[in-house]
Each structure stands twice: as structure tokens, then as C-alpha cells.
C-alpha positions, 0 to 999 in steps of 0.5 A: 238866138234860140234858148236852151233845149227845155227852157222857156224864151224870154217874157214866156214866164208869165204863161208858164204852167204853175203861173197861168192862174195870174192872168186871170181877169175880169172882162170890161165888157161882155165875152165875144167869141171865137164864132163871131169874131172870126169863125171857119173863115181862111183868111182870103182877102187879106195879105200877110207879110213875112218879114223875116230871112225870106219864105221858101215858095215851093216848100209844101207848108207854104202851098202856093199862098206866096204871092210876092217875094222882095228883100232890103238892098243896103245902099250906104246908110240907106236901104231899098226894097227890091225883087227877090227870088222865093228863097230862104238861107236859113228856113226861119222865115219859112218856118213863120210863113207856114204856121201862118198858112196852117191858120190861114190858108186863105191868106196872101203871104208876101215875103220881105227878106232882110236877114242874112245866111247867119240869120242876121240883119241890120236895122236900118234893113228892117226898118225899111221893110217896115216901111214898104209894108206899110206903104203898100197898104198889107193887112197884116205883117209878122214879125219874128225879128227885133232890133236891140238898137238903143239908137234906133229906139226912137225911129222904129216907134215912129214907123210902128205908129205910121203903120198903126195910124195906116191900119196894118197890124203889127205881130211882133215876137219877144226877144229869145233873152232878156232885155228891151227890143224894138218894136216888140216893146211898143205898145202899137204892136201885138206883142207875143212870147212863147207858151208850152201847150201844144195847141195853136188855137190856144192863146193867153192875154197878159194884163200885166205886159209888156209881153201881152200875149203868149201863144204855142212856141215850145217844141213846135213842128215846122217847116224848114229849108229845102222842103224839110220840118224840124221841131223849134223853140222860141218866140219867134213861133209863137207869133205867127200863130196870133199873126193868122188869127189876126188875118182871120178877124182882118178877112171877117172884119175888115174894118176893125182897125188894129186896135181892135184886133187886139182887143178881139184878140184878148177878148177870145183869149183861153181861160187861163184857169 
């Protein structure tokens, strides 16, 4: 669900513009930069995955980067991954998948469709994708989905650890309205809310979370279904704007463990003053 024609989503008050100034900080340790911690790297090396409603693979933001495309199978009260076409119903999965690419082109995209036509999905869906991602040891996978299932609370952060402990980062987008949804709220996962600045290489960290970080995701020109753009609003694509930083620092360092992504994260974070 997108918010209201000029209005902030859920969890973006923080990095709002007259609220910025509290995020300010003192750094535990000596400032890292962006030169070092990523510098004019693409992202090659390393694989993203989109879960999401699939990625368009011939639409010109992605550009070839689509290496794989699979969806969540429903079978009763089980889910199985299987191959797909590089389609997208809807064009939001498309719309993550090319802002990533537009960081990090370099980047190995793979799409893992678990949302419908209407741009929904179940959640046992969505766990499963989780699953898989994991299982095939990807780097690093976008998340521009949640599930407000109180039921399954205690599932998805069981798997959001097991892809922590396996090292693949997780992004996660806030929910558009507010409330808790999973795995966004978990602290194994780089959560993101939405910001006005029109600059993808502008990202804020919150010292005081859940949301911890706020990257451009008002107003946003993306790709859209059937080759087309549009201009969008929400958390949603905020996140995959931290999602190709994030493949940067994997592909410069591809030791750092997902904790310490997020920590280069919030260490080349902008001044909010």
C-alpha cells in the first residue's frame, strides 16, 4: 500500500526535514569513508536477490543483470521454489530491481516472484523465498515486502537469523502504515524508511530505531511494467537504494559479515546536520 499523494510512509518521520538534526551523533569510532568502504566499485562479484512480484528481465533499467528468475509454489501448507519466466504482473519488483542496478551495476540480480497480480502474497510464500535465498548462499537480498502476521512472528525471525548466521544480509523496507511487520522489525536486518531528498547517495542512520536507516523514497523516478517508468512513493524504494550500497561493500569486502555491513552503513551515513 502506497501513502497518500504527499505524505511521508510509516517509520520516515524520523528523517523528515525539520527532524533530521536528532539523529545527530557521536561515532564510537574514527569516521570511515565512502572511498574506503566501497569506492567506484559495481557491485561484480556479488548476487542480489529480489524478492518481491518478479523483475522484468528485458526492461531497460534492468539491462541484462538478470541472471535467474524462480517464484514460491503453494502446495497446501507447504511452499516450493521453482523456475519462472523474467516476468513482473505488477512492476514493483522491477521498480527495486532497477534502482539496485543503477547502484550496482556490476551486480548479479535474481528474482524470487512470491507476490500476485494484486501485489499480494502469502506469508508462508515469502518464507520459503527467504529460505532459498539463504540456502543458495546469495550475498545480499532486498526486501521491499513484509508480513504483519503475529502468527508467524516467531518463524521469520528464526529464518532472519539463519540467513544472518549464513552471512547474507537482509534489507528490509518499513511498512507503508504503521504498526510491526516482519522481518523489517528484526534487529538482523538492515531496516529502511523512506526520506525526501532526491539523491540516492543520500542515506541517514537512526540511533534511536526500530527503522535504522532512511534513504531517498519519495517522489522516485522508476522502472515500471512493460518497459515503462513512473514516479513512486514509499519504503519500499528506499530500500533498494541501501540494498546496492550494501552489494558495493559486499564486492570490496567480501568478508564483512552482515553485521558489519551495517555498521559501514551507519559509519558513511550523511551528517544530518
Amino acid at each position: 500500500m502506497n501513502p497518500p499523494v504527499g505524505a511521508l510512509p510509516a517509520w520516515s518521520e524520523a528523517f523528515a526535514g525539520g527532524k533530521r538534526a536528532g539523529l545527530a551523533r557521536s561515532l564510537p569510532f574514527d569516521a570511515v569513508d565512502r572511498t574506503w568502504a566501497f569506492g567506484a566499485g559495481d557491485g561484480a562479484g556479488v548476487t542480489v536477490a529480489v524478492i518481491d512480484s518478479g523483475v522484468e528481465g528485458a526492461h531497460p533499467a534492468i539491462d541484462g543483470a538478470l541472471v535467474e528468475s524462480v517464484r514460491t509454489e503453494l502446495r497446501g501448507e507447504t511452499a516450493e521454489v521453482v523456475p519462472d519466466e523474467p516476468v513482473d504482473p505488477v512492476g514493483h519488483g522491477t521498480a527495486c530491481a532497477g534502482i539496485i542496478h543503477a547502484s550496482a551495476p556490476g551486480a548479479d540480480l535474481v528474482s524470487i516472484r512470491v507476490l500476485g497480480p494484486d501485489n499480494r502474497g502469502k506469508g508462508l510464500a515469502f518464507l520459503e523465498a527467504l529460505r532459498w535465498a539463504t540456502a543458495q548462499g546469495i550475498q545480499v537480498v532486498n526486501l521491499s515486502l513484509s508480513s504483519r502476521s503475529e502468527a508467524l512472528h516467531g518463524v521469520f525471525h528464526e529464518v532472519a537469523d539463519d540467513a544472518y548466521f549464513a552471512n547474507t544480509v537482509l534489507v528490509s523496507a518499513a511498512n507503508n502504515v504503521p504498526g510491526p511487520s516482519y522481518p523489517s522489525l528484526f534487529a538482523t536486518v538492515i531496516s529502511t524508511a523512506a526520506h525526501d531528498i532526491p539523491d540516492p547517495q543520500v542515506w541517514f542512520y537512526n540511533p534511536s530505531p526500530p527503522v535504522e536507516f532512511g534513504a531517498y523514497g519519495v517522489d522516485v523516478d522508476v522502472a515500471w511494467r512493460d518497459g515503462g517508468r513512473i514516479r513512486a512513493t514509499g519504503n519500499s524504494f528506499a530500500a533498494p537504494h541501501l540494498t546496492g550500497i550494501a552489494a558495493l561493500i559486499r564486492a570490496r569486502h567480501p568478508e564483512a559479515s552482515p553485521f558489519e555491513v551495517k555498521a559501514l552503513l551507519a559509519a558513511t551515513a550523511d551528517d544530518p546536520t
